[in-house]
CHARMM internal coordinates of N, CA and C (Angstrom, degrees):
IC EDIT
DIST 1 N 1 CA 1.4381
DIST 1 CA 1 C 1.5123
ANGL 1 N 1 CA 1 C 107.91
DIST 1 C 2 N 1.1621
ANGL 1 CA 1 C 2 N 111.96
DIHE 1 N 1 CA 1 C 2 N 155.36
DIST 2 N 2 CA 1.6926
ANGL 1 C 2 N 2 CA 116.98
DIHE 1 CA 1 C 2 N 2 CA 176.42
DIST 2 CA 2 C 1.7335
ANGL 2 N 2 CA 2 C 107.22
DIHE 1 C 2 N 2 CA 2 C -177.85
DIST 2 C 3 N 1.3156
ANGL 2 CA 2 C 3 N 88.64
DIHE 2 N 2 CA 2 C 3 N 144.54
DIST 3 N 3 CA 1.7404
ANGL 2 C 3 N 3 CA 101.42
DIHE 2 CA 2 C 3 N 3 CA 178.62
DIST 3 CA 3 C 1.4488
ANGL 3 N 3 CA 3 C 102.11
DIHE 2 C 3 N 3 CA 3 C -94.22
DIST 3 C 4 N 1.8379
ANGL 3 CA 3 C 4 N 108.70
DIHE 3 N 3 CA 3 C 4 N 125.36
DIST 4 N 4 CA 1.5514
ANGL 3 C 4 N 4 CA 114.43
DIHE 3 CA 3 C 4 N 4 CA 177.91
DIST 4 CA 4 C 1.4595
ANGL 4 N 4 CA 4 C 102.39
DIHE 3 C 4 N 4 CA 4 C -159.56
DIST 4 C 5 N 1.1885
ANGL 4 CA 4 C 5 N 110.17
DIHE 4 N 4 CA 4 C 5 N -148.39
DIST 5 N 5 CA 1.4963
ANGL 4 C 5 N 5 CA 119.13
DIHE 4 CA 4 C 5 N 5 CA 150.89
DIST 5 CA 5 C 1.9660
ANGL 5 N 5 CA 5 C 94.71
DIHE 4 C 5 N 5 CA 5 C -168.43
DIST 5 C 6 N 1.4959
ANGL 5 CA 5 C 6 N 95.89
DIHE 5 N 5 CA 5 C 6 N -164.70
DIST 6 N 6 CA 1.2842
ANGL 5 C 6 N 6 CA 117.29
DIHE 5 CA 5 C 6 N 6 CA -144.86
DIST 6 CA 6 C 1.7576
ANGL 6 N 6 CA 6 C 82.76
DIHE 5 C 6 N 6 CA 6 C -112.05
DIST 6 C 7 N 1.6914
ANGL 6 CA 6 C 7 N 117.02
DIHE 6 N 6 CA 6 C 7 N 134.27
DIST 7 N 7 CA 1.3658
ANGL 6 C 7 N 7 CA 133.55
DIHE 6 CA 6 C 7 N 7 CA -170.88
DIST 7 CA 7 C 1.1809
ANGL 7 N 7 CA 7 C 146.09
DIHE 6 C 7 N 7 CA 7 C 140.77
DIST 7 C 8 N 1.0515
ANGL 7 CA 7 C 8 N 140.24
DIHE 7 N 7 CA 7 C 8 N 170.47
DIST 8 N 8 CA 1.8835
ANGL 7 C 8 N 8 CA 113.91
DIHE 7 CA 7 C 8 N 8 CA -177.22
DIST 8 CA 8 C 1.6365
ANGL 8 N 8 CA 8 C 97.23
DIHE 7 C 8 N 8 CA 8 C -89.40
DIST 8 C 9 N 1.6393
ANGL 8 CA 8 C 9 N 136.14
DIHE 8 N 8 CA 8 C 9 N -14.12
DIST 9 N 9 CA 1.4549
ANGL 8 C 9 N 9 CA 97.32
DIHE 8 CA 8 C 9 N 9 CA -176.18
DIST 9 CA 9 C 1.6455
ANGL 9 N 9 CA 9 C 90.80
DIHE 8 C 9 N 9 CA 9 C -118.13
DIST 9 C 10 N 1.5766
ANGL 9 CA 9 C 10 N 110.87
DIHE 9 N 9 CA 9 C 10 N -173.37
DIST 10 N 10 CA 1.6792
ANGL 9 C 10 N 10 CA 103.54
DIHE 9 CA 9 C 10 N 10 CA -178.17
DIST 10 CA 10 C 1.6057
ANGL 10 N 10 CA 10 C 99.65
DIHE 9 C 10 N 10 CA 10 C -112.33
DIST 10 C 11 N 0.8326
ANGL 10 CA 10 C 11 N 104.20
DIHE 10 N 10 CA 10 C 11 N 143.97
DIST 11 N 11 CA 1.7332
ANGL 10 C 11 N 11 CA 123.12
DIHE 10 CA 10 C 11 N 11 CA -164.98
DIST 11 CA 11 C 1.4912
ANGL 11 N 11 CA 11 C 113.68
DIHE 10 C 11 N 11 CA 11 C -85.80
DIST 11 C 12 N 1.1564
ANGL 11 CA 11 C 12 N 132.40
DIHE 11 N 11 CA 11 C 12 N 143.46
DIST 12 N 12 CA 1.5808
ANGL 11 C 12 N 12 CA 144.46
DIHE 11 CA 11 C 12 N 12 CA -169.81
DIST 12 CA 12 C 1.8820
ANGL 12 N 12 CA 12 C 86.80
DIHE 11 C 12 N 12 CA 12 C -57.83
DIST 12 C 13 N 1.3734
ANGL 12 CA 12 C 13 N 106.84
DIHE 12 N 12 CA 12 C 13 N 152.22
DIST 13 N 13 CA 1.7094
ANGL 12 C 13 N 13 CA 102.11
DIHE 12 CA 12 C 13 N 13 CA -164.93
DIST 13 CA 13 C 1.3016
ANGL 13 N 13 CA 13 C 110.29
DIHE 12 C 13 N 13 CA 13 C -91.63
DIST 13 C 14 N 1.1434
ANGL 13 CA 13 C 14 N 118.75
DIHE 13 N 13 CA 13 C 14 N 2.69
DIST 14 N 14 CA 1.9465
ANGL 13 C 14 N 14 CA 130.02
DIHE 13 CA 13 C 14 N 14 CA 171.91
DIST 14 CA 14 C 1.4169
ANGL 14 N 14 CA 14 C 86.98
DIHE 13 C 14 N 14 CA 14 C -89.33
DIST 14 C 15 N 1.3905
ANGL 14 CA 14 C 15 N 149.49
DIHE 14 N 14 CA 14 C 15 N -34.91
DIST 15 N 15 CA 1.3657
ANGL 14 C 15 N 15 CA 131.19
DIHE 14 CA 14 C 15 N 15 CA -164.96
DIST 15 CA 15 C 1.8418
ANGL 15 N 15 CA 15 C 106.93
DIHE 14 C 15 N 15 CA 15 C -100.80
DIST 15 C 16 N 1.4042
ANGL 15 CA 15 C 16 N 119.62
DIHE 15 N 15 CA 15 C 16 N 23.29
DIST 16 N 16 CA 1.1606
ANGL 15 C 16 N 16 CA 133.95
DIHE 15 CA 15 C 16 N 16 CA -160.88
DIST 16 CA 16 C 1.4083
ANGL 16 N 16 CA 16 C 99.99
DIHE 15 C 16 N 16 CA 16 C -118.35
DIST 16 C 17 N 1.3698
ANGL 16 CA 16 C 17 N 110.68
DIHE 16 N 16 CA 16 C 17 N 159.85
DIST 17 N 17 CA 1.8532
ANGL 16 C 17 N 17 CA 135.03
DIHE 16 CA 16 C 17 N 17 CA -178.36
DIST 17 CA 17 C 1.3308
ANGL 17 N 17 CA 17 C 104.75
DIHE 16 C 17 N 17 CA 17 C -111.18
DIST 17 C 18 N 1.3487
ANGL 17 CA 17 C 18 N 122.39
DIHE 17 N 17 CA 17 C 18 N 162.44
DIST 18 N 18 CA 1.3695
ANGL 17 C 18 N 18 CA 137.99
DIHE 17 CA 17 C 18 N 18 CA 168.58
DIST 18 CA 18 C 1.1343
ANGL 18 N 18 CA 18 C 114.65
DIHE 17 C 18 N 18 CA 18 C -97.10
DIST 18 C 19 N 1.1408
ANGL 18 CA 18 C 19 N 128.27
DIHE 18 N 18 CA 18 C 19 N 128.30
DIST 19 N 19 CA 1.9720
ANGL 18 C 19 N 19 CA 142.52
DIHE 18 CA 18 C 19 N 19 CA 171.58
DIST 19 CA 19 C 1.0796
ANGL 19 N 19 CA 19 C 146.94
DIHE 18 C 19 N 19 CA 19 C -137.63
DIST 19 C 20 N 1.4058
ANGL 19 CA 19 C 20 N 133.59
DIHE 19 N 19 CA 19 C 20 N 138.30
DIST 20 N 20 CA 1.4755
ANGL 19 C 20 N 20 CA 131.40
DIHE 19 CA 19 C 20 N 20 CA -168.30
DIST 20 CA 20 C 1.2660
ANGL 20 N 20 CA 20 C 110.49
DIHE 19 C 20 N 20 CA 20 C -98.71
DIST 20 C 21 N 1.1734
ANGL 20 CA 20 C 21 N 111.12
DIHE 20 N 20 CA 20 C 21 N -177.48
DIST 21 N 21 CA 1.2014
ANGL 20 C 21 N 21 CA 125.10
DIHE 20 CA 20 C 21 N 21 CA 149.06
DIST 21 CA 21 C 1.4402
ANGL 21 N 21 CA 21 C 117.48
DIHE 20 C 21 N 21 CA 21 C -157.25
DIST 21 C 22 N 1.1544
ANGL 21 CA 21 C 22 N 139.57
DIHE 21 N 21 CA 21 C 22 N 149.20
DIST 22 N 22 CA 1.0617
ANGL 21 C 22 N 22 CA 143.61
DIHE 21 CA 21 C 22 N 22 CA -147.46
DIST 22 CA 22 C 1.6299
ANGL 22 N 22 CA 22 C 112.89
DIHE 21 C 22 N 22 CA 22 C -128.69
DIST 22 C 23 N 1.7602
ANGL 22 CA 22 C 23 N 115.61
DIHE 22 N 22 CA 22 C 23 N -18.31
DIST 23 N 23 CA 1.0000
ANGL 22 C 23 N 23 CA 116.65
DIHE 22 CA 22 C 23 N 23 CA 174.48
DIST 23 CA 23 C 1.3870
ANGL 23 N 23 CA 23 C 124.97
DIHE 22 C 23 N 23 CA 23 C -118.42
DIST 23 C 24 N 1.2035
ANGL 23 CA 23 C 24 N 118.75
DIHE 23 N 23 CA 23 C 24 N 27.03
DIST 24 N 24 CA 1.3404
ANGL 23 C 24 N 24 CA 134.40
DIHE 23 CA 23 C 24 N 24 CA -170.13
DIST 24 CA 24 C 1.5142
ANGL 24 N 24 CA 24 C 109.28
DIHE 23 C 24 N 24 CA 24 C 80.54
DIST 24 C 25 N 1.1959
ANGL 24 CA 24 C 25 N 112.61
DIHE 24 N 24 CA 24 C 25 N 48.34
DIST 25 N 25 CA 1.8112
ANGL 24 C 25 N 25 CA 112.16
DIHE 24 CA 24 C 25 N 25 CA 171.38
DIST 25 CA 25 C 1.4730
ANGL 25 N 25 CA 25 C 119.93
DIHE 24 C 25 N 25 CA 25 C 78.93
DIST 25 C 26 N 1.6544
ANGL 25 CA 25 C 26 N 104.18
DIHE 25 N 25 CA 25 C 26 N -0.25
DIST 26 N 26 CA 1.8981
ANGL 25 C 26 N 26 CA 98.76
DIHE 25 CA 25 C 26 N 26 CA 167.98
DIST 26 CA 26 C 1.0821
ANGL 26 N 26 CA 26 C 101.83
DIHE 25 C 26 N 26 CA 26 C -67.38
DIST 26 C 27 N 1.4025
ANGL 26 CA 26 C 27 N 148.60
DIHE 26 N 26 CA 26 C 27 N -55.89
DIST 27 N 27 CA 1.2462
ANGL 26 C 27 N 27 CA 152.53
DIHE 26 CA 26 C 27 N 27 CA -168.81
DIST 27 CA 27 C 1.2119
ANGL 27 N 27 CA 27 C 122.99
DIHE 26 C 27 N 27 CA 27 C -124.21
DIST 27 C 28 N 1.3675
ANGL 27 CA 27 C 28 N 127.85
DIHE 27 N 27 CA 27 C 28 N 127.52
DIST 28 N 28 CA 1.1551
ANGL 27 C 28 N 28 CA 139.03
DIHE 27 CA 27 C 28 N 28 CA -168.71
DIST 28 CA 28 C 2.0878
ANGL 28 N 28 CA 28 C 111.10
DIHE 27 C 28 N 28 CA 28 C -123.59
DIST 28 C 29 N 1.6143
ANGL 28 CA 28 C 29 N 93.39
DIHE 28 N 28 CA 28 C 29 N 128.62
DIST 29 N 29 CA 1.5638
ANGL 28 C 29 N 29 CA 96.81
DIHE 28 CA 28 C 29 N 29 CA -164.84
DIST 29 CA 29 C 1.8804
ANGL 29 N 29 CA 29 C 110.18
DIHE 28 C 29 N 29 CA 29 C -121.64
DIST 29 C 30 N 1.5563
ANGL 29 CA 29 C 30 N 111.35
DIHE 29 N 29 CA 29 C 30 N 112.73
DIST 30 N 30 CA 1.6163
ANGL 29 C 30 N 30 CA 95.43
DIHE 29 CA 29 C 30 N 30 CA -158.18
DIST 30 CA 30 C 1.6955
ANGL 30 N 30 CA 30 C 113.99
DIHE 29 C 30 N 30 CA 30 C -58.59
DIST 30 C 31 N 1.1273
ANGL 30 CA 30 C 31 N 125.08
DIHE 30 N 30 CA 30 C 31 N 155.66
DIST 31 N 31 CA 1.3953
ANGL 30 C 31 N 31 CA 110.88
DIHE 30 CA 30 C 31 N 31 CA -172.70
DIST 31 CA 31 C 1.6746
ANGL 31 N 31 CA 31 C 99.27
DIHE 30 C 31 N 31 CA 31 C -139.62
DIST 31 C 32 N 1.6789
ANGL 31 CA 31 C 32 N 137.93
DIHE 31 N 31 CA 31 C 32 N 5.88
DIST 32 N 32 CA 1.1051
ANGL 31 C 32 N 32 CA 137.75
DIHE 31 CA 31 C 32 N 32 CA 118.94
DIST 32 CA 32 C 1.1826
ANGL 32 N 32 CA 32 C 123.05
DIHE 31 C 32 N 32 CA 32 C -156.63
DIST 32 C 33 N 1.7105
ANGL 32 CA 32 C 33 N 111.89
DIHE 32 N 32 CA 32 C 33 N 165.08
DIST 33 N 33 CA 1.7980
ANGL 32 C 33 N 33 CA 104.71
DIHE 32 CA 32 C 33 N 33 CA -166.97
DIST 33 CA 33 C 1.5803
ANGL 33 N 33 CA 33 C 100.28
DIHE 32 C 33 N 33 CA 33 C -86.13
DIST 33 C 34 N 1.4875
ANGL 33 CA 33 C 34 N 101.76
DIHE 33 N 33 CA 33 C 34 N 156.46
DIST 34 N 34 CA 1.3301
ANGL 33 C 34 N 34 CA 106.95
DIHE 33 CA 33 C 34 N 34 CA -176.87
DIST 34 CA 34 C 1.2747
ANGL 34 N 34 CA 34 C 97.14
DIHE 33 C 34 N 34 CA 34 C 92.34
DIST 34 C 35 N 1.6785
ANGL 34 CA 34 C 35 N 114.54
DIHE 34 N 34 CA 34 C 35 N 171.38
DIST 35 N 35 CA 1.1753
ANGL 34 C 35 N 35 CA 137.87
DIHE 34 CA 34 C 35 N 35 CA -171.05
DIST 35 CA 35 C 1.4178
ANGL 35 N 35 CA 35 C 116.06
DIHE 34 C 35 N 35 CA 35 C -102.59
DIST 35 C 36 N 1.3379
ANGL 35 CA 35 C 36 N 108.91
DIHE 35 N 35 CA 35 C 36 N 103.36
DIST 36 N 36 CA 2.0740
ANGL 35 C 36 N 36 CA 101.28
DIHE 35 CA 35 C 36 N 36 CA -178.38
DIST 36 CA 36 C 1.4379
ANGL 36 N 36 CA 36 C 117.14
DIHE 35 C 36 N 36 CA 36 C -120.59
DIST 36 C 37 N 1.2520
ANGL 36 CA 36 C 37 N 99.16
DIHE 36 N 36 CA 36 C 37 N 170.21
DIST 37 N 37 CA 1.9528
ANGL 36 C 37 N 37 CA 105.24
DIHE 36 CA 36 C 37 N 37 CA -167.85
DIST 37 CA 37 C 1.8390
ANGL 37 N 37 CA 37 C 96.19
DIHE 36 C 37 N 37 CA 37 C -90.31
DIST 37 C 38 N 1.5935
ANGL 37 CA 37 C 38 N 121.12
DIHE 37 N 37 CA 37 C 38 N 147.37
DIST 38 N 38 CA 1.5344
ANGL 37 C 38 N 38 CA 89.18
DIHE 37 CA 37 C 38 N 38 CA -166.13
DIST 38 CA 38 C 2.0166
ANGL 38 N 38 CA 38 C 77.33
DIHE 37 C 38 N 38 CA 38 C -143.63
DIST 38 C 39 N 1.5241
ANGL 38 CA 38 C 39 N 107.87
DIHE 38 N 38 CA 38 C 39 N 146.52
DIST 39 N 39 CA 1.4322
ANGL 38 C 39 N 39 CA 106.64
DIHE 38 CA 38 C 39 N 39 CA 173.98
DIST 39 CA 39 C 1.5073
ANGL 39 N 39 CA 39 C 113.96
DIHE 38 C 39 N 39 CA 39 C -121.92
DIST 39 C 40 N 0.9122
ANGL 39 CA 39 C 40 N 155.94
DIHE 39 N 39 CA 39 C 40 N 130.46
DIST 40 N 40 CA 1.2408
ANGL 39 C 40 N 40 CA 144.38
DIHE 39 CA 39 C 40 N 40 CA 152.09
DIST 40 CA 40 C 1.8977
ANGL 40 N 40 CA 40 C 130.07
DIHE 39 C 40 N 40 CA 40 C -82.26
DIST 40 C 41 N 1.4909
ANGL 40 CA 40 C 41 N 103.86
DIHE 40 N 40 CA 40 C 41 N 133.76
DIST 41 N 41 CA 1.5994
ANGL 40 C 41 N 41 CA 111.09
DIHE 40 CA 40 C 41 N 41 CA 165.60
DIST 41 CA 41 C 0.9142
ANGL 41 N 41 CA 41 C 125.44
DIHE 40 C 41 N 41 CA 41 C -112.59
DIST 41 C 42 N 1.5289
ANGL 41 CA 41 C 42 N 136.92
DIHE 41 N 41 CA 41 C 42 N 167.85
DIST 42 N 42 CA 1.3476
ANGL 41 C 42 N 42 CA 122.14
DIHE 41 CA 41 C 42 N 42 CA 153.92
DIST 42 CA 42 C 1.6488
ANGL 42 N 42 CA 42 C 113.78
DIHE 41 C 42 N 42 CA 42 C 88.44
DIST 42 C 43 N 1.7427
ANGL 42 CA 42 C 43 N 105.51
DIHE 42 N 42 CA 42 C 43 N 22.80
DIST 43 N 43 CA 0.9936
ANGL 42 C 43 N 43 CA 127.86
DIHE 42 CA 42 C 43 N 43 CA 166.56
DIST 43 CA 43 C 2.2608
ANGL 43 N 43 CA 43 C 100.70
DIHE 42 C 43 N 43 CA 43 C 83.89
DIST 43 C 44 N 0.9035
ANGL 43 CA 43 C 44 N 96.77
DIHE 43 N 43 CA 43 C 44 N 4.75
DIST 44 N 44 CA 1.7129
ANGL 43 C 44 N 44 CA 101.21
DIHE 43 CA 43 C 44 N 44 CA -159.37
DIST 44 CA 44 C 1.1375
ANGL 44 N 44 CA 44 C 121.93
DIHE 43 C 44 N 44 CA 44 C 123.11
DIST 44 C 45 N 1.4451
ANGL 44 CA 44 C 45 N 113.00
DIHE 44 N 44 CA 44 C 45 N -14.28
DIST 45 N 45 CA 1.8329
ANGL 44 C 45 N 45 CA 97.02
DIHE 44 CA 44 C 45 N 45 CA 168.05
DIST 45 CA 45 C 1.2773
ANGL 45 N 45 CA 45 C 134.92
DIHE 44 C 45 N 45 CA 45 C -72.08
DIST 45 C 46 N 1.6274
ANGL 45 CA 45 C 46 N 115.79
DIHE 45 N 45 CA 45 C 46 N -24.71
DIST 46 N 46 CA 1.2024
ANGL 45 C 46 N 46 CA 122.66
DIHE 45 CA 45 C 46 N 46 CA -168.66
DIST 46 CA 46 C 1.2813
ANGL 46 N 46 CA 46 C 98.99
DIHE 45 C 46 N 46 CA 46 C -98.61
DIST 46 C 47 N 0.8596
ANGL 46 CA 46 C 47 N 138.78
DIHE 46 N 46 CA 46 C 47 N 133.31
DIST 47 N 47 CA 1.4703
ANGL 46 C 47 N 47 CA 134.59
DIHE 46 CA 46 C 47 N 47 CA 139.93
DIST 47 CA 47 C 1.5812
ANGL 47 N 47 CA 47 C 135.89
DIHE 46 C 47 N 47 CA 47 C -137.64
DIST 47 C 48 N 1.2525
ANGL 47 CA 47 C 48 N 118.09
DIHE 47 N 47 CA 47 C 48 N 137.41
DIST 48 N 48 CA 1.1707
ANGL 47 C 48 N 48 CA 135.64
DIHE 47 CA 47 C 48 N 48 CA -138.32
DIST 48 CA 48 C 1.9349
ANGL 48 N 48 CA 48 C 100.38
DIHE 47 C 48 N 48 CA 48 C -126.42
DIST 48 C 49 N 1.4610
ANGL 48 CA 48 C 49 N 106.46
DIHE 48 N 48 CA 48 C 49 N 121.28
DIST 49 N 49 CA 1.2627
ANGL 48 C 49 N 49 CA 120.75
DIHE 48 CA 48 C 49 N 49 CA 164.62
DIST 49 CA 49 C 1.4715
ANGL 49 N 49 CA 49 C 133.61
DIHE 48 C 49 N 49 CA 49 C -127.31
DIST 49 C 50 N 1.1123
ANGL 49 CA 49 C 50 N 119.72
DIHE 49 N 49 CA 49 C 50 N 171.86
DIST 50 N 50 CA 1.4667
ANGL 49 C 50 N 50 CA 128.35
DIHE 49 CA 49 C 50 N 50 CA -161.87
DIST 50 CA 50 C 1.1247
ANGL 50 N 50 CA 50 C 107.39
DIHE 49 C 50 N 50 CA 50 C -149.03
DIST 50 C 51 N 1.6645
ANGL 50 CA 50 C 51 N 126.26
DIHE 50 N 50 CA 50 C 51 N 145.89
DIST 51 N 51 CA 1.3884
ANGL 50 C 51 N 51 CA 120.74
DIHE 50 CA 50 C 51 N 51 CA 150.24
DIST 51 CA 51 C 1.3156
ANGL 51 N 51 CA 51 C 140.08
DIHE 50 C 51 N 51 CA 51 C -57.13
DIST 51 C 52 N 1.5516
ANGL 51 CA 51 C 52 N 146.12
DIHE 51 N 51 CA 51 C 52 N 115.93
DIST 52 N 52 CA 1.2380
ANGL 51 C 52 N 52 CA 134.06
DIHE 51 CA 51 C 52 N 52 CA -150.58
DIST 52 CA 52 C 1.6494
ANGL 52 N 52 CA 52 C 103.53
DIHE 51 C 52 N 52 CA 52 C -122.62
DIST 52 C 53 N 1.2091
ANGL 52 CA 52 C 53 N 97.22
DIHE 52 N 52 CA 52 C 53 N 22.53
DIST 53 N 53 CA 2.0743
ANGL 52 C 53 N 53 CA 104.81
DIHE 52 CA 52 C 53 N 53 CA 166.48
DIST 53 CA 53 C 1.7778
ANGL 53 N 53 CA 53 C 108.27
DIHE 52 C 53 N 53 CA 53 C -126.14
DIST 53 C 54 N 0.8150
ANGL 53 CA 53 C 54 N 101.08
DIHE 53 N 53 CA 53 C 54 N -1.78
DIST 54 N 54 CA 2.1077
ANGL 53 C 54 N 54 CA 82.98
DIHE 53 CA 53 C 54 N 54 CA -176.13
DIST 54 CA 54 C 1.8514
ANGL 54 N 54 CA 54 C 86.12
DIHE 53 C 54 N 54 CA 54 C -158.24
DIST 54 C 55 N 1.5271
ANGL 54 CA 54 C 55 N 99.40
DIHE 54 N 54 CA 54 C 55 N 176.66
DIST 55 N 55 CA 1.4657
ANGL 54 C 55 N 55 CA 110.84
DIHE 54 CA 54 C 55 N 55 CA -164.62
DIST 55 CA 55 C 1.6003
ANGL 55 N 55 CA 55 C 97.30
DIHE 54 C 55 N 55 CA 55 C -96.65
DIST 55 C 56 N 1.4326
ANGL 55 CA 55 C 56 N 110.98
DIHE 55 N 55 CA 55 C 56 N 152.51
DIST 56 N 56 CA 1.6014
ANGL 55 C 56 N 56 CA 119.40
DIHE 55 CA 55 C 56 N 56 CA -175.06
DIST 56 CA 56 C 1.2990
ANGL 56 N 56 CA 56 C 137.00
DIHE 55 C 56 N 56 CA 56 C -153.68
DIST 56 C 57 N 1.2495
ANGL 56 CA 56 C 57 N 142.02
DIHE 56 N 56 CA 56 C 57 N 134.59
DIST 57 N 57 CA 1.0651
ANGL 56 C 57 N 57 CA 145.49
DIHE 56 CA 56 C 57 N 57 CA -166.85
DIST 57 CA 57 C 1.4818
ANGL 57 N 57 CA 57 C 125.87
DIHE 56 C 57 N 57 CA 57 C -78.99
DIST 57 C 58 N 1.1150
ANGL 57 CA 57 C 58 N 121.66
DIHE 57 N 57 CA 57 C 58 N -15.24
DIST 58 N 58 CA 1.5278
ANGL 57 C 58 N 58 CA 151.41
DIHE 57 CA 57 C 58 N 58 CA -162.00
DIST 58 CA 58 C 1.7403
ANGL 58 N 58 CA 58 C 126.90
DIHE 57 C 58 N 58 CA 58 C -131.96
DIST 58 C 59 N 1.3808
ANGL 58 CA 58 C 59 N 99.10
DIHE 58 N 58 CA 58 C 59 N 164.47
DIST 59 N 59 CA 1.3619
ANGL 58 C 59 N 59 CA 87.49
DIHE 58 CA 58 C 59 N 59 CA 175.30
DIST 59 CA 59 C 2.1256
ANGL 59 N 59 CA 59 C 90.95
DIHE 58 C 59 N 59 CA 59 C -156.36
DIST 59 C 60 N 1.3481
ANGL 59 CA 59 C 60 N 90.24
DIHE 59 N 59 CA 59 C 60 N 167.72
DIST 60 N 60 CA 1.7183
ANGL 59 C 60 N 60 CA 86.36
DIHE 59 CA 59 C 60 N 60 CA 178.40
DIST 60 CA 60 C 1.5172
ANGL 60 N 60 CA 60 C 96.17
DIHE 59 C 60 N 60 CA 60 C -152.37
DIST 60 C 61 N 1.4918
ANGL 60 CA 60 C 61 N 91.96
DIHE 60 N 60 CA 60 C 61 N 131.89
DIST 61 N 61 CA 1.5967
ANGL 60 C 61 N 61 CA 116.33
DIHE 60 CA 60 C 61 N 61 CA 176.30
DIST 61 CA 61 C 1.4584
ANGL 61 N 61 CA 61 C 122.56
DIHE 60 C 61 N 61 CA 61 C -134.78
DIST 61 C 62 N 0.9197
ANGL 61 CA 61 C 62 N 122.28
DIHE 61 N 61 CA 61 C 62 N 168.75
DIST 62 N 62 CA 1.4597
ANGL 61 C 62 N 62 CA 144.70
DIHE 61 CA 61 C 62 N 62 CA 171.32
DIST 62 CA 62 C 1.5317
ANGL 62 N 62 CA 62 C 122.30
DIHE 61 C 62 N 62 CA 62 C -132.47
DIST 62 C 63 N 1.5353
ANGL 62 CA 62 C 63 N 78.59
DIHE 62 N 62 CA 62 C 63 N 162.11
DIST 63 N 63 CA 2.1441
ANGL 62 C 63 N 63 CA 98.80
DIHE 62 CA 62 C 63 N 63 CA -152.58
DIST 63 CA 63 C 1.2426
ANGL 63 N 63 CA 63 C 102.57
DIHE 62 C 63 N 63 CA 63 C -114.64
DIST 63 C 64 N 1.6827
ANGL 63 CA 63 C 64 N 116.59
DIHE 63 N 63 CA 63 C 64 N -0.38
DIST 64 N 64 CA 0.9436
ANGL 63 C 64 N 64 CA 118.41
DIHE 63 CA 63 C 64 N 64 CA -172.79
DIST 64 CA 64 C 1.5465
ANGL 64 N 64 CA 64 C 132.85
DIHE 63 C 64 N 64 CA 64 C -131.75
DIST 64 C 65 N 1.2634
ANGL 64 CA 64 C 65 N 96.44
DIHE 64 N 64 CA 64 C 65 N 34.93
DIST 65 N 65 CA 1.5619
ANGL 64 C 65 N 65 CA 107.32
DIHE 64 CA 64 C 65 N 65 CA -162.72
DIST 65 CA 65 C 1.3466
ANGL 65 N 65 CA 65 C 119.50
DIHE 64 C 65 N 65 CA 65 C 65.82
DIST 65 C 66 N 1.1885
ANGL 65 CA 65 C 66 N 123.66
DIHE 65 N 65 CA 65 C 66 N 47.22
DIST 66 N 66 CA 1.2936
ANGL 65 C 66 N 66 CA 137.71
DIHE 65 CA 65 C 66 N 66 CA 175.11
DIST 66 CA 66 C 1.6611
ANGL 66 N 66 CA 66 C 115.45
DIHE 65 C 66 N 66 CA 66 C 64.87
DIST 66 C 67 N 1.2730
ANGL 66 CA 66 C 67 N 124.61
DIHE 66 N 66 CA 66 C 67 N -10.74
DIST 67 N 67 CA 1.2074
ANGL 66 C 67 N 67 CA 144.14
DIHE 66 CA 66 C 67 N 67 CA 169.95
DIST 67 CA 67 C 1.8186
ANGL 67 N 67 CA 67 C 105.73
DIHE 66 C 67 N 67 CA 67 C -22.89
DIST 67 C 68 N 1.5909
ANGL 67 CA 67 C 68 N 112.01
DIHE 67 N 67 CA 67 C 68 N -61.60
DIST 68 N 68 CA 1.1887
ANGL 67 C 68 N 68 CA 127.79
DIHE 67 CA 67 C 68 N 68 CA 177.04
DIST 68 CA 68 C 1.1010
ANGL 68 N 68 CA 68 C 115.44
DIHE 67 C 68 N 68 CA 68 C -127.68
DIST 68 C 69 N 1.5821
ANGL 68 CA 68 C 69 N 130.77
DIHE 68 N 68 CA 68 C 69 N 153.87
DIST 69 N 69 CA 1.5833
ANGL 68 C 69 N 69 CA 139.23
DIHE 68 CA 68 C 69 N 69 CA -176.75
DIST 69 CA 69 C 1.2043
ANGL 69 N 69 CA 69 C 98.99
DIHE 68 C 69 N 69 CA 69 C -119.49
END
COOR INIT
IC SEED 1 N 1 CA 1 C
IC BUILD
């Protein structure tokens, strides 16, 4: 996972997206806008994110290797 976006320069990290990758960094798939704090359990299956620019009530994860949110 890593906060970036897609371009030749890298962007101030409030103006940045959240992203996976699933195959060791050949491909990278955004999985939410904005910049979030992200943990994993369950060896990598679970993973669990948050918004990391404004205050929040929620959080959204997946059970499935990021496959689905």
């Amino acid at each position: 996972m890593g906060v970036g976006h897609f371009g030749e320069y890298l962007l101030p990290y409030d103006e940045c997206d959240t992203f996976l990758s699933r195959d060791g960094g050949l491909t990278w798939k955004m999985v939410a806008e904005g910049a979030h704090k992200y943990e994993f359990g369950d060896m990598g299956n679970l993973i669990v994110i948050v918004d990391d620019e404004k205050a929040v009530d929620h959080l959204r994860w997946s059970k499935d290797q990021g496959a689905t949110w």
